[in-house]
Structure formats: structure tokens, C-alpha cells
N, C-alpha and C positions, 0 to 999 in steps of 0.2 A: 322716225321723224317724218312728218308730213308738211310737203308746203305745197298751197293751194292758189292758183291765181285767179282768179275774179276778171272775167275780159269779155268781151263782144267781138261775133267775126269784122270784119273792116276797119280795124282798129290799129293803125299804125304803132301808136302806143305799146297796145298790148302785146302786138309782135313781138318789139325792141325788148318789151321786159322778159317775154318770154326765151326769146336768144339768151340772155343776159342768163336769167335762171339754170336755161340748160347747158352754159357752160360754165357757172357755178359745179353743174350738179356731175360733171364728168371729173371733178375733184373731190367733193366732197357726197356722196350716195346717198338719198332721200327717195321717198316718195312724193312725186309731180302726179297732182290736177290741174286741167283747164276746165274751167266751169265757165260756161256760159252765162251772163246774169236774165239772158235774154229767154234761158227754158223758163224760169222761175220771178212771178211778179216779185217776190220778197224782197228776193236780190237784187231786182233791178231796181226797184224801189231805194232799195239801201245802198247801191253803189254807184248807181248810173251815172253819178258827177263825178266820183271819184278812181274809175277804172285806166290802168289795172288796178289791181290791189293784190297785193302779195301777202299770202297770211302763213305765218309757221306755229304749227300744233296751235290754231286756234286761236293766234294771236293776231290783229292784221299788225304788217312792219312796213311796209311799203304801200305809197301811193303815186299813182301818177307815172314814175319811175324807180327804178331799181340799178342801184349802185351794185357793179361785182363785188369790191372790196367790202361794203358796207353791209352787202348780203352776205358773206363768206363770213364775216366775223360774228354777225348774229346765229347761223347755221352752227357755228365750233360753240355760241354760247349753250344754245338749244339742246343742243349733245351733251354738255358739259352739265347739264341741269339748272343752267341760271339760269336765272328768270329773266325774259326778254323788254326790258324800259322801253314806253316809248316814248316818242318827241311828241310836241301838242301837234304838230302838222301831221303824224301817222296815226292818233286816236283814230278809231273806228268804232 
């Protein structure tokens, strides 16, 4: 299982979400990216309003911020093999 965050350096944001993920992830084991959107025009293109962004296997789930609980329960789905729903405020 891969969850990827979407952020830019100076980004208070992305910090917070980042902390948040990494103590997600001292419970539950994944593989963590931080992708800069700033190497890549595409990305910045595509997320620059909406950073962070949190994507698990491909999917974005989070924007903006990230809930532990709300992250915890999508990571047990993503294991579990269901398919991840999302809200119209996480469409990516």
C-alpha cells in the first residue's frame, strides 16, 4: 500500500498533514511519498490550490487536511481491498 502526499516546502499545511500521516503510519505500515508539486509543472498545475493532498494507491483522499481517524479508516479499507469513496470536496 502506497500513500503519496502532494505538498510544497513552506507550507504549514503540508507539514501538519505530513506529522498526521506519519503517526498514522507508526500504527498501521505503508509506503510514504513526499512529492514536491514544485519539481513537476503537471503537478503544480493540478494541485497548487489544493495542497496537501493525500493519495492512497492512486486515489486522492484528502485535501487540504487530514484527519488521523478518517485517514486510519481508509488505510484498514485500502488493505482490506475496498474500494476507497470519495466525498465531492476529495474528488481530484
Amino acid at each position: 500500500m502506497r500513500v503519496d502526499i502532494y505538498s510544497k516546502p513552506k507550507c504549514s499545511l503540508c507539514d501538519k498533514a505530513a506529522d498526521v500521516v506519519e503517526s498514522v503510519r507508526a500504527r498501521i505500515p505503508f509506503e510514504l511519498r513526499i512529492i514536491s508539486i514544485l519539481e513537476d509543472p503537471a503537478l503544480f498545475s493540478q494541485w497548487r490550490y489544493d495542497i496537501p493532498v493525500v493519495v492512497i494507491n492512486g486515489v486522492p483522499t484528502f485535501k487540504h487536511h487530514v484527519d488521523a481517524a478518517a485517514l486510519e479508516a481508509r488505510l484498514l479499507e485500502a488493505q482490506g481491498g475496498t474500494p476507497i469513496a470519495k466525498t465531492a470536496a476529495q474528488d481530484g
